[in-house]
C-alpha positions, 0 to 999 in steps of 0.5 A: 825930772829933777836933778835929785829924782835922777839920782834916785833913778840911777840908785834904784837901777843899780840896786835892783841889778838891772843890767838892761837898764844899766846899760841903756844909752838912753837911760844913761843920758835921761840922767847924765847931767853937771853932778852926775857923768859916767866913766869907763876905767879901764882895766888897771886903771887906778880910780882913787888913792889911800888918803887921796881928798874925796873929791868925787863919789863913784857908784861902781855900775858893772865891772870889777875892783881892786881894794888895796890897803897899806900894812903898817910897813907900807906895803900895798895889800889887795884886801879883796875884789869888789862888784857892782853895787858899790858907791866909793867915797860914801863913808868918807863923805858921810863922816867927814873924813879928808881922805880915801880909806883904801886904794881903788884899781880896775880889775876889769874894765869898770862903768862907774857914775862919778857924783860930786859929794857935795850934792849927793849929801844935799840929796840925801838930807832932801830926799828919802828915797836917796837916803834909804839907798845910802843906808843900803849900800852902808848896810852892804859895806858893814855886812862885808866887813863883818863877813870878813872878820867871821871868816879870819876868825871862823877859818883856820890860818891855813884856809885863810891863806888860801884865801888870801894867795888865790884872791891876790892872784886872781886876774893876774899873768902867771907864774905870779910873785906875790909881792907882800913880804911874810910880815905883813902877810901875817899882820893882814892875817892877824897871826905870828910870822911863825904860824905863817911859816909853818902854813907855807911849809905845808902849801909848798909840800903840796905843790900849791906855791913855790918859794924863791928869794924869799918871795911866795910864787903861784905856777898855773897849774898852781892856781887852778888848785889854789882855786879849788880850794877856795871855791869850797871853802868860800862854799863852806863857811858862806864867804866870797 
């Protein structure tokens, strides 16, 4: 078997989502080799850095991941949670770009295969199964990507900062702070300060945040209704 047919192997496993396979020591070594070695990231560990050289591309195994982007304060944001299948680094690889687009954390603990670029782009151009399995995984990231602005634009601001306080405090100990300031919550949001206080009012009045020293909090019993509301409507619209 040659170094690219294990790489197809690897893609085809994780697509089909295939946990047995995934997970099957035997399987991992068959295609373990000098481009391709498989990491454990545990959880809070940090796999890249927003503008850090694209040195490595990570096809994400099982596990979850945090994404975090800079507002233009320079307050890192956590845009959302990603699940396997996942690779990290294919665009900036694909369009040349120096450094990471966002910032990547371990939500859980993490199985990723890390693959030198360099290769995985030669796979690609000598390999049709390869590159069908980039244009899938491309096809996925776009997909989300346009999932998210129908829902900013679909939802209304108040369901969206719903969506935003339970994703932000999903997986964390609670009382949890939120650490954005209202600024640059509403320019992740894309609406007005004013707007955003006036969504802040009604939450608070509802009991599902608190507000001290200009900081938003979410108590426990907080969360589990911020939780309810995000289940419906993610259910709604589709989204999540």
């Amino acid at each position: 078997m040659t170094n690219e047919e294990k790489l197809a192997r690897l893609l085809e496993a994780v697509m089909s989502r295939d946990i047995k396979v995934k997970l099957d020591k035997t399987f991992l070594n068959t295609v373990a080799y000098e481009d391709i070695q498989f990491i454990w990231f545990e959880k809070g560990e940090y796999l890249s850095y927003i503008g850090a050289p694209v040195e490595r591309l990570m096809v994400l195994i099982e596990g979850q991941v945090s994404v975090f982007k800079y507002s233009s304060g320079g307050m890192s944001i956590r845009s959302g949670i990603s699940e396997a299948p996942q690779i990290y680094g294919l665009y900036e690889s694909l369009t040349g770009t120096k450094g990471h687009g966002v910032t990547l954390q371990a939500e859980t603990r993490a199985h990723c295969a890390v693959i030198r670029p360099a290769f995985f782009l030669r796979a690609i151009r000598n390999n049709h199964e390869i590159a069908l399995a980039a244009l899938s995984f491309l096809a996925r990231f776009t997909a989300r990507m346009l999932d998210r602005t129908d829902q900013l634009t679909l939802n209304t601001p108040y369901e969206n900062l719903i969506i935003f306080l339970f994703e932000n405090c999903s997986g964390k100990l609670l009382p949890h702070v939120i650490e954005a300031n209202k600024a640059e919550i509403a320019e992740l949001m894309n609406i007005s300060s004013r707007t955003l206080y006036r969504q802040l009012e009604q939450l608070e009045e509802e009991g599902l945040i608190k507000r001290s020293h200009g900081k938003i909090v979410v108590t426990g019993s907080a969360f589990q209704r911020l939780r309810d509301r995000y289940d419906s409507y993610t259910k709604e619209h589709g989204f999540g």
